[in-house]
C-alpha positions in Angstrom: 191.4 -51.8 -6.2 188.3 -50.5 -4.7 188.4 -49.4 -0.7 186.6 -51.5 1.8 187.8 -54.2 0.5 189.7 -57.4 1.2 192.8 -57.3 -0.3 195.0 -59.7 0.8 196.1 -62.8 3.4 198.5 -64.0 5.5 199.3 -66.9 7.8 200.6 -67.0 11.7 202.4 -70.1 12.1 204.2 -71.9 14.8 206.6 -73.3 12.2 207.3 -71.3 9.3 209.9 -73.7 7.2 207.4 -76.6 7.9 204.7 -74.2 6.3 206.6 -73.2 3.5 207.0 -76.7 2.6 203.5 -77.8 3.1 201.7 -74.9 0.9 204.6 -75.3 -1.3 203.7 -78.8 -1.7 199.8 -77.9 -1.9 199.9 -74.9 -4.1 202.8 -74.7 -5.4 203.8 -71.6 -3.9 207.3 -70.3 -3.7 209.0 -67.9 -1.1 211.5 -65.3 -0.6 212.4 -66.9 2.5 212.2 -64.0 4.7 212.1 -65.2 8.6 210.0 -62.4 9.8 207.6 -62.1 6.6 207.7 -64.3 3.7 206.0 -63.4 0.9 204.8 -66.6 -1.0 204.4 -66.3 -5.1 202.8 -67.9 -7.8 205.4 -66.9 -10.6 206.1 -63.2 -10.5 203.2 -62.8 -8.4 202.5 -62.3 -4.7 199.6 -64.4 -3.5 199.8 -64.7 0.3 202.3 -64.5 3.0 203.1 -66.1 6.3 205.0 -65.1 9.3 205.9 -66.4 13.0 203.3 -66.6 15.6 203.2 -63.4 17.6 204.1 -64.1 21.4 201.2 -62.6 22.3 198.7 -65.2 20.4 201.2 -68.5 21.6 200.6 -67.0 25.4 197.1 -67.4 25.0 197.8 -70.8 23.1 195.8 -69.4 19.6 196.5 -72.2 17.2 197.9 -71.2 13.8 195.3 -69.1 11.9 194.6 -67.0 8.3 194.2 -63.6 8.5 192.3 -61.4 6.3 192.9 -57.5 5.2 190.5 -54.5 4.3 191.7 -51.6 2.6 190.8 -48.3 4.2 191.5 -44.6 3.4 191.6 -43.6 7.0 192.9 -46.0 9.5 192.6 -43.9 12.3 189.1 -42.9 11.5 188.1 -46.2 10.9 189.0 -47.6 14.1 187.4 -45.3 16.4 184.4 -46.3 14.4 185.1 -49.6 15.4 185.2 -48.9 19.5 182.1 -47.1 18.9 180.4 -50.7 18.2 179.4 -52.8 21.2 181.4 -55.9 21.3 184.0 -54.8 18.9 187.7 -54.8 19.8 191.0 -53.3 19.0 193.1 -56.4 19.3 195.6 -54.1 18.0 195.8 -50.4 17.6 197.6 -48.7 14.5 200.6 -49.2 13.9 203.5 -49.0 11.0 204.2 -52.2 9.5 206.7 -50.7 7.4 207.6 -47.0 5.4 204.2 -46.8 3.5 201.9 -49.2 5.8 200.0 -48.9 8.8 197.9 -51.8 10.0 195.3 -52.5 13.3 193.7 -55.5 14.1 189.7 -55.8 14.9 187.6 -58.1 15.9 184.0 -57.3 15.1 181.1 -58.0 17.4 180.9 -61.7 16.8 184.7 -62.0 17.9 185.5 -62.5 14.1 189.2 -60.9 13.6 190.5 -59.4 10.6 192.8 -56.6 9.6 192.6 -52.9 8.7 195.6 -51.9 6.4 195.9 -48.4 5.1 198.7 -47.9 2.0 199.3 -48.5 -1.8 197.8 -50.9 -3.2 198.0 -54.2 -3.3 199.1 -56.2 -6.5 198.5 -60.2 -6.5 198.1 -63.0 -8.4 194.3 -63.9 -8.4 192.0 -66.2 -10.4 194.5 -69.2 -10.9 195.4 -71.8 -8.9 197.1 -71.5 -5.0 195.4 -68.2 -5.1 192.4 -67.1 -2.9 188.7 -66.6 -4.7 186.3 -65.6 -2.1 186.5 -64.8 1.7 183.7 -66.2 3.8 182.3 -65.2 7.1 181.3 -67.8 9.5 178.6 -66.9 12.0 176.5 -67.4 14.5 174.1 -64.8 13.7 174.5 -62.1 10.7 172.4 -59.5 12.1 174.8 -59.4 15.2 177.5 -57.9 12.5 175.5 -56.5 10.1 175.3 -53.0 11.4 179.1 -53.0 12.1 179.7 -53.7 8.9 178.0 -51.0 7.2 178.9 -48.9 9.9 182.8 -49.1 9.2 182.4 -49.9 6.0 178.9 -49.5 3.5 179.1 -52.9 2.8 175.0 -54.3 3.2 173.8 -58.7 3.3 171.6 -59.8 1.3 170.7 -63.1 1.6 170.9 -65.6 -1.1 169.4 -68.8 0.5 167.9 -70.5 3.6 168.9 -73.9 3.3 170.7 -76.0 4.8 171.7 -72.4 6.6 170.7 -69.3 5.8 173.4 -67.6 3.3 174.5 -63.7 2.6 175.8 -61.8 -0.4 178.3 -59.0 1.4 177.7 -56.0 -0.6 179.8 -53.1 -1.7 178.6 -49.5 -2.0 179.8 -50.0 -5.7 177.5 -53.2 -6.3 180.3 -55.8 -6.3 180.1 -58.8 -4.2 183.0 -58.4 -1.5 182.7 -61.7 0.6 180.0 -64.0 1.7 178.0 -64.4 5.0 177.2 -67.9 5.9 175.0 -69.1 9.4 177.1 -72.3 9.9 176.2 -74.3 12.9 178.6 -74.6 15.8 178.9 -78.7 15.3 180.5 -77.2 12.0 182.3 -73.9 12.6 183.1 -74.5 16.6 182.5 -72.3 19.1 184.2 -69.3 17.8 183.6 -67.4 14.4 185.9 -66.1 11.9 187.2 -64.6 8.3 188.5 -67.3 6.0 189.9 -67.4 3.1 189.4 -70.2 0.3 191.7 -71.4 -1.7 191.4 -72.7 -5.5 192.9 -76.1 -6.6 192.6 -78.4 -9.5 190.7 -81.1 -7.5 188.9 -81.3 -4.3 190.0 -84.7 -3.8 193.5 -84.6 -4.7 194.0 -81.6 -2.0 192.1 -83.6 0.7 194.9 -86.7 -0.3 197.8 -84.1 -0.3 196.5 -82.2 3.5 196.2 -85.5 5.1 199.2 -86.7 3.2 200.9 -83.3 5.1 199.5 -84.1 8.8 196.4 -81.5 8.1 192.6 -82.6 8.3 189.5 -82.3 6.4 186.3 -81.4 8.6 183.3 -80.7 6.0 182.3 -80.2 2.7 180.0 -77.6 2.0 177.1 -78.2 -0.8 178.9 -75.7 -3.4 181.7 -78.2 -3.1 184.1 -76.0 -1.0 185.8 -78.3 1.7 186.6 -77.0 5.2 189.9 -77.8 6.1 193.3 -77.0 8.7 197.4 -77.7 8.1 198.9 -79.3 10.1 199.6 -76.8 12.3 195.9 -76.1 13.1 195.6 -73.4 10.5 192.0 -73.9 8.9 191.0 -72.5 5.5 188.8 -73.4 2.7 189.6 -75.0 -0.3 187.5 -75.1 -3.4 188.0 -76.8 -7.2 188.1 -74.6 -10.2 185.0 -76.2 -12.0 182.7 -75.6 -9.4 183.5 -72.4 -9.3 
């Protein structure tokens, strides 16, 4: 797997057995059952994970949210590239997450979060169903995270489309497409912006039956047919079908 890259996902939840069983449910995920981080797997494969909600993000009352991770070489050196950005933050500074992993968390100038992870590689089911097939950036403004970006990591936007809001390739070094970029509108995205995942499933409109079904919501769909949706826990992520891929 190429560096600067995302590489994998994970959920901070209030309630971890109620989220097993609603992704479970959803995409057909199964877990180890770890309490502190539970892997979740499509067959032999990890997909995703979730874990409980730091006590830091319930003082501030953060609702249950995806995180996304980059790959990186040199996690020191690429968070003091971070601080060097105005507006960026070390949410969290290095640290080990386990024997071969260290990890920070950043949020770039937009207030967008994600992670930094430098270790092996990461090996997990992709390009089936339950699993994730793109990771999109919703923004205010691109050109307030553009230099950031390829700052920290080479990656450069080139934009695909105007309408209904303007849209962004996010391009490797390499030439491969790592994420997309889109303007959304704060009666859309909120007021904050963010990394999210989206999901594949079968059908659009069986998954909006099965979140609601669950106790989640379904806020907008998008005109490539991706829906924007949130658990019932308040965790939002997109979903998408595989035909309109």
């Amino acid at each position: 797997m190429t560096r600067e890259n995302f590489v994998w996902n994970d959920l901070s939840t209030f309630e971890i057995d109620t989220a097993r069983r609603d992704y479970a449910s959803l995409f057909g995920w199964s877990f180890d059952g770890n309490g502190t981080y539970d892997f979740a797997s499509l067959g032999s494969a990890h997909c995703a994970a979730i874990f409980p909600m730091p006590q830091r993000f319930i003082d501030i009352k953060m609702p249950s949210f995806w995180m996304s991770y980059v790959h990186v070489d040199d996690l020191d050196r690429t968070v003091a590239d971070a601080r060097k950005h105005e507006g960026a933050i070390v949410e969290l500074a290095p640290y080990q997450f386990d024997e071969t992993a260290r990890i920070a968390l950043i949020r770039d100038p937009s207030g967008a979060g994600f992670t930094l992870y430098e270790g092996p590689g990461i090996e997990r089911a992709a390009g089936r169903l339950g699993t994730v097939s793109r990771i999109y950036h919703h923004s205010q403004d691109v050109r307030v995270i553009e230099p950031f970006y390829r700052d920290l990591f080479g990656w450069s936007f080139r934009e695909q489309s105007p309408a209904p809001w303007p849209v962004f390739d996010i391009v490797h070094a390499d030439g491969t497409l790592v994420a997309k970029a889109e303007e959304v509108p704060t009666e859309i995205r909120g007021k904050f912006c963010y990394w999210m995942p989206c999901f594949v499933t079968a059908s659009t409109a069986d998954a909006t039956e099965k979140i609601e079904s669950l106790g989640g919501k379904v806020f907008f769909e998008f005109a490539d047919g991706r829906l924007l949706v949130a658990d019932r826990q308040g965790a939002h992520f997109l979903i998408k079908a595989v035909a309109r891929q």
